[in-house]
SEGU-638300 format. One record per residue: x, y, z of N, C-alpha, C in turn; residue in one letter. Coordinates in nm, 2 decimals, padded with zeros to 4 digits, always signed. Layout:
N
+--------+--------+--------+--------+--------+--------+--------+--------+--------+---+
!    n_X !    n_Y !    n_Z !   ca_X !   ca_Y !   ca_Z !    c_X !    c_Y !    c_Z ! r !
+--------+--------+--------+--------+--------+--------+--------+--------+--------+---+
!      X !      Y !      Z !      X !      Y !      Z !      X !      Y !      Z ! A !
...
+--------+--------+--------+--------+--------+--------+--------+--------+--------+---+
***
This chain:
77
+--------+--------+--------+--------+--------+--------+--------+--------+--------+---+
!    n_X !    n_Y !    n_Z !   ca_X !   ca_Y !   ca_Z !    c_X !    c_Y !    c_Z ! r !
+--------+--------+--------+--------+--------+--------+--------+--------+--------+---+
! -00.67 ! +00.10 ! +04.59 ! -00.55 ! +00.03 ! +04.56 ! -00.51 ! +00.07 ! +04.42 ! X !
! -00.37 ! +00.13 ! +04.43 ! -00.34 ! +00.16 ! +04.27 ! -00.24 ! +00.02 ! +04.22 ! X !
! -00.28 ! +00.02 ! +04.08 ! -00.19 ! -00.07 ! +04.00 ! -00.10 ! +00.00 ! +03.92 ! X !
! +00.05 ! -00.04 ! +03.90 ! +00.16 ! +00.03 ! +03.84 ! +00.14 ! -00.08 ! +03.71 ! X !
! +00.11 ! -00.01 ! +03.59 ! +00.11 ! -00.03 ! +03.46 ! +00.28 ! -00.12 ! +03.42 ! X !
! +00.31 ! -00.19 ! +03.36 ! +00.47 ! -00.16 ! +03.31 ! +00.50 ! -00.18 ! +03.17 ! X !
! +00.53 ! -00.10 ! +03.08 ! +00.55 ! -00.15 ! +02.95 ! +00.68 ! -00.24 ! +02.93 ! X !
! +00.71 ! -00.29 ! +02.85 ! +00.81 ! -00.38 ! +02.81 ! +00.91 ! -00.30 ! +02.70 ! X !
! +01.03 ! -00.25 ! +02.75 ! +01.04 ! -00.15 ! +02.65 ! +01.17 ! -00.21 ! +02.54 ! X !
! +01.13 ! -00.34 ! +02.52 ! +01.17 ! -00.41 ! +02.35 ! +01.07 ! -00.48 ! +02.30 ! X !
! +00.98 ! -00.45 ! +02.33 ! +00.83 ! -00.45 ! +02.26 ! +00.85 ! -00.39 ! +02.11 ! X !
! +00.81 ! -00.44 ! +02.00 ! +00.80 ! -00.45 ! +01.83 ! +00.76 ! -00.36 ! +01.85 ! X !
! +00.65 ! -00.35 ! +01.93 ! +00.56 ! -00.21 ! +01.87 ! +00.58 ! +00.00 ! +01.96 ! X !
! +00.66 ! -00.08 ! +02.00 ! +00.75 ! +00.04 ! +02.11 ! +00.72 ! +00.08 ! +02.25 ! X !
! +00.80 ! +00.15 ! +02.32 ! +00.84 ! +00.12 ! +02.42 ! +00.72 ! +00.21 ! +02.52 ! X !
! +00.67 ! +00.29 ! +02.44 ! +00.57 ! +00.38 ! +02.51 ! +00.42 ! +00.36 ! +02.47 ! X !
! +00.31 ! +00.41 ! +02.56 ! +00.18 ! +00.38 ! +02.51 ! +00.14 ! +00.49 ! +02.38 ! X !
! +00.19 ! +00.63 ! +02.36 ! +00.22 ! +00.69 ! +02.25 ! +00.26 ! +00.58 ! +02.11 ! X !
! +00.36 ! +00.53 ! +02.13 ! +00.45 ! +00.51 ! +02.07 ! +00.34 ! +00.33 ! +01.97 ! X !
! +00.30 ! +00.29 ! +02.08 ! +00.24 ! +00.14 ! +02.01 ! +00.07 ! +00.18 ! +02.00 ! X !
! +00.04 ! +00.33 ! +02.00 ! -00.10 ! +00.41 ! +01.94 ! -00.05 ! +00.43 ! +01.77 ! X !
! +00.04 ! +00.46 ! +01.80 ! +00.15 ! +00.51 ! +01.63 ! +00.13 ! +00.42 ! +01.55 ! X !
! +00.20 ! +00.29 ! +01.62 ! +00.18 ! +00.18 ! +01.53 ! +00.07 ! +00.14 ! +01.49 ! X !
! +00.00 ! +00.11 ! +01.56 ! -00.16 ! +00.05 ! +01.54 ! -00.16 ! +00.13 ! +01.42 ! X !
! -00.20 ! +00.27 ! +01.45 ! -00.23 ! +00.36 ! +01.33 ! -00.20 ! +00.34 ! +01.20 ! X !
! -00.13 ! +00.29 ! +01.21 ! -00.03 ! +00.34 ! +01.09 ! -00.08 ! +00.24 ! +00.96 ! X !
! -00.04 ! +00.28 ! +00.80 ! -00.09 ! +00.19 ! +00.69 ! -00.07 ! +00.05 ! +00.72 ! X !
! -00.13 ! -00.07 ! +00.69 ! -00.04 ! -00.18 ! +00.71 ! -00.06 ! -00.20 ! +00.55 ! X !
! -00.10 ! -00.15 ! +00.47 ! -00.09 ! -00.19 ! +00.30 ! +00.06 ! -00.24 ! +00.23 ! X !
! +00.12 ! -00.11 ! +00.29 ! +00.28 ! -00.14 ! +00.24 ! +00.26 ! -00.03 ! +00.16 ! X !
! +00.38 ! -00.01 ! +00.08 ! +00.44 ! +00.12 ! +00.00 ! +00.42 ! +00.10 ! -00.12 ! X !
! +00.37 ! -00.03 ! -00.17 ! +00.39 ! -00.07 ! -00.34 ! +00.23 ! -00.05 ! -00.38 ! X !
! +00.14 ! +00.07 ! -00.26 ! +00.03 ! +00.06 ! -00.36 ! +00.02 ! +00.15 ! -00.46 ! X !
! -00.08 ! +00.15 ! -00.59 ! -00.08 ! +00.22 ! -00.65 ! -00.16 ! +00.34 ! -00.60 ! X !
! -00.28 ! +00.37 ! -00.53 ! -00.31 ! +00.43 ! -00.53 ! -00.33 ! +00.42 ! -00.34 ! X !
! -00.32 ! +00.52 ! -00.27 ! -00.36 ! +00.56 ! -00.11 ! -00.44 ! +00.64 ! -00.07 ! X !
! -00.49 ! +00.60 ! +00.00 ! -00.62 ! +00.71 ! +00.05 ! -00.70 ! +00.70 ! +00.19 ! X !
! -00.66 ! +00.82 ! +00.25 ! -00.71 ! +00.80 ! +00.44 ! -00.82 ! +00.83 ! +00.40 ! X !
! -00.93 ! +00.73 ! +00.51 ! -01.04 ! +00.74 ! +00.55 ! -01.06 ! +00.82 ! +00.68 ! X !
! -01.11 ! +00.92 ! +00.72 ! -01.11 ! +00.97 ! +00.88 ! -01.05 ! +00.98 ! +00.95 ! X !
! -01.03 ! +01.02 ! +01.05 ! -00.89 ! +01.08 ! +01.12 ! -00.92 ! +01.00 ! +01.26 ! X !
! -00.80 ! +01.03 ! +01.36 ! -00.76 ! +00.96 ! +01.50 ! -00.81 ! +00.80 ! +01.46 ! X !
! -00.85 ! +00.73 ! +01.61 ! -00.84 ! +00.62 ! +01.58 ! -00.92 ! +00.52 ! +01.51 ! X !
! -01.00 ! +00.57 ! +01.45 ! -01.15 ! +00.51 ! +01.37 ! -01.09 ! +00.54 ! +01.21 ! X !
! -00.98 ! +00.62 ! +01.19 ! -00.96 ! +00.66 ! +01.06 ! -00.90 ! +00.49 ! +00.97 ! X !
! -00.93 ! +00.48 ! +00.86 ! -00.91 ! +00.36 ! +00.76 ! -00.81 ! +00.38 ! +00.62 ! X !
! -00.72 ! +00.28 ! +00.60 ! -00.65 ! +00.30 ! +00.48 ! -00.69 ! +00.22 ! +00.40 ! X !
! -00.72 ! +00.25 ! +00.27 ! -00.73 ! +00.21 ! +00.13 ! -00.66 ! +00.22 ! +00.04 ! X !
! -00.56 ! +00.06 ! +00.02 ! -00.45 ! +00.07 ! -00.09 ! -00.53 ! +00.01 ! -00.20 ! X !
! -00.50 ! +00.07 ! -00.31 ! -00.56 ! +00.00 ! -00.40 ! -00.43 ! -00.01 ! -00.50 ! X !
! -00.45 ! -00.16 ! -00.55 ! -00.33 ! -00.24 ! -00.65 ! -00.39 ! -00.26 ! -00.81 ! X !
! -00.33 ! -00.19 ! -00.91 ! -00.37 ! -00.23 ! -01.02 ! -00.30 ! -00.31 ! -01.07 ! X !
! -00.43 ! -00.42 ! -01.15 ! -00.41 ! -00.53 ! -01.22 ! -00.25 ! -00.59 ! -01.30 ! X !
! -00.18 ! -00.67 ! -01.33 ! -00.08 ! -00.68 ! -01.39 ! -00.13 ! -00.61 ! -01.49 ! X !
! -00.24 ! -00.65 ! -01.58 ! -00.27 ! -00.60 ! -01.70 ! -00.26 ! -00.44 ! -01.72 ! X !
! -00.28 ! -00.40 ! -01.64 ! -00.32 ! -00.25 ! -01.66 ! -00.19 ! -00.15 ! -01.64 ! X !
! -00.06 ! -00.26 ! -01.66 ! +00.09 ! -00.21 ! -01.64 ! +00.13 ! -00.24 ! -01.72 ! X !
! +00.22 ! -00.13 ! -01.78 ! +00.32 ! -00.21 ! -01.91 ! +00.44 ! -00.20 ! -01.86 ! X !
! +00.53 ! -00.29 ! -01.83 ! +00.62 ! -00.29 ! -01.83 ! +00.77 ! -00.29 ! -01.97 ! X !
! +00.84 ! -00.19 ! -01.96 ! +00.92 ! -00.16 ! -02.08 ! +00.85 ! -00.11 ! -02.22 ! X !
! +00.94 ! -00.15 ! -02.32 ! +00.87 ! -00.07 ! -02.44 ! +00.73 ! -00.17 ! -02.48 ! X !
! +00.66 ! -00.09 ! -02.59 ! +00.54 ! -00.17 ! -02.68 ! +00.59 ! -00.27 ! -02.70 ! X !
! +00.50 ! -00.32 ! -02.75 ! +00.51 ! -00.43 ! -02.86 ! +00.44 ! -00.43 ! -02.96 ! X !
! +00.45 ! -00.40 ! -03.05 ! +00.40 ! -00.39 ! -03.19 ! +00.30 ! -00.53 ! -03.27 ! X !
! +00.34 ! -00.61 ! -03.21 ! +00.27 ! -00.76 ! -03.26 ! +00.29 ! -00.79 ! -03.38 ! X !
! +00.22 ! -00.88 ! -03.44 ! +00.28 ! -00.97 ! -03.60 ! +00.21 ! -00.87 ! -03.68 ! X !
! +00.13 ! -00.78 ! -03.67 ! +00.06 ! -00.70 ! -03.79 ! -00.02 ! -00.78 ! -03.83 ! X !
! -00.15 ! -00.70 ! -03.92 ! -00.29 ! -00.74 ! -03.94 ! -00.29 ! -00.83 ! -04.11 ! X !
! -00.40 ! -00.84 ! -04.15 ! -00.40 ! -00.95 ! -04.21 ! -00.35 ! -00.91 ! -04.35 ! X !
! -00.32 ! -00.76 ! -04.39 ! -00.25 ! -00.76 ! -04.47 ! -00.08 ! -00.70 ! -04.47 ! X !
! -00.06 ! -00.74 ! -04.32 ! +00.08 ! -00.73 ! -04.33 ! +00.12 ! -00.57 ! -04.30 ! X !
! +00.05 ! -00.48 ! -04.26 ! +00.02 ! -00.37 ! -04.19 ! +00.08 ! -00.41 ! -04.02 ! X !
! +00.19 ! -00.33 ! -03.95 ! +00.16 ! -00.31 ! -03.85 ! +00.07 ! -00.24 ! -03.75 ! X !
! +00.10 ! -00.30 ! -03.65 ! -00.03 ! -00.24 ! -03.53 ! +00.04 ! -00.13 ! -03.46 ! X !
! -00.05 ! -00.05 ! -03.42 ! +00.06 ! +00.06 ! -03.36 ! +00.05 ! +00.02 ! -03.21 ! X !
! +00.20 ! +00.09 ! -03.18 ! +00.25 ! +00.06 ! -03.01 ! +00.15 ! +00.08 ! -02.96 ! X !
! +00.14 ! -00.02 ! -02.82 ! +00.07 ! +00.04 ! -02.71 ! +00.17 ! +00.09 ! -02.59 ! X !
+--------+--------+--------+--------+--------+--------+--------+--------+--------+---+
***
């Protein structure tokens, strides 16, 4: 006795069995990592986003700070 499979073809993850292998696959980290890196390949293969710290970002120019105790500034970081 055969069974006829049927995909649902407005399914999120698409319309073919190719097509929702793709998705599974695919990063789910997002785009805003700092750093990406595939683990192994086909379907066993793994992604590793890695996000640095706020701290470890500078956003815009230095800041120089109030200077040291004798009134010496600090240099930019």
């Amino acid at each position: 006795m055969s069974q006829e499979v049927k995909y649902d073809r407005n399914h999120h993850a698409g319309a073919t069995p190719e097509a929702r292998i793709a998705n599974r696959l695919r990063n789910s980290g997002g785009e805003e990592a700092d750093h990406h890196a595939v683990h192994g390949t086909g379907p066993t293969r793994t992604h590793t986003n890695i996000h640095n710290p706020g701290s470890a970002r500078q956003h815009g120019q230095g800041d120089p700070g109030e200077g040291d105790i004798q009134g010496n500034k600090r240099s930019v970081v």
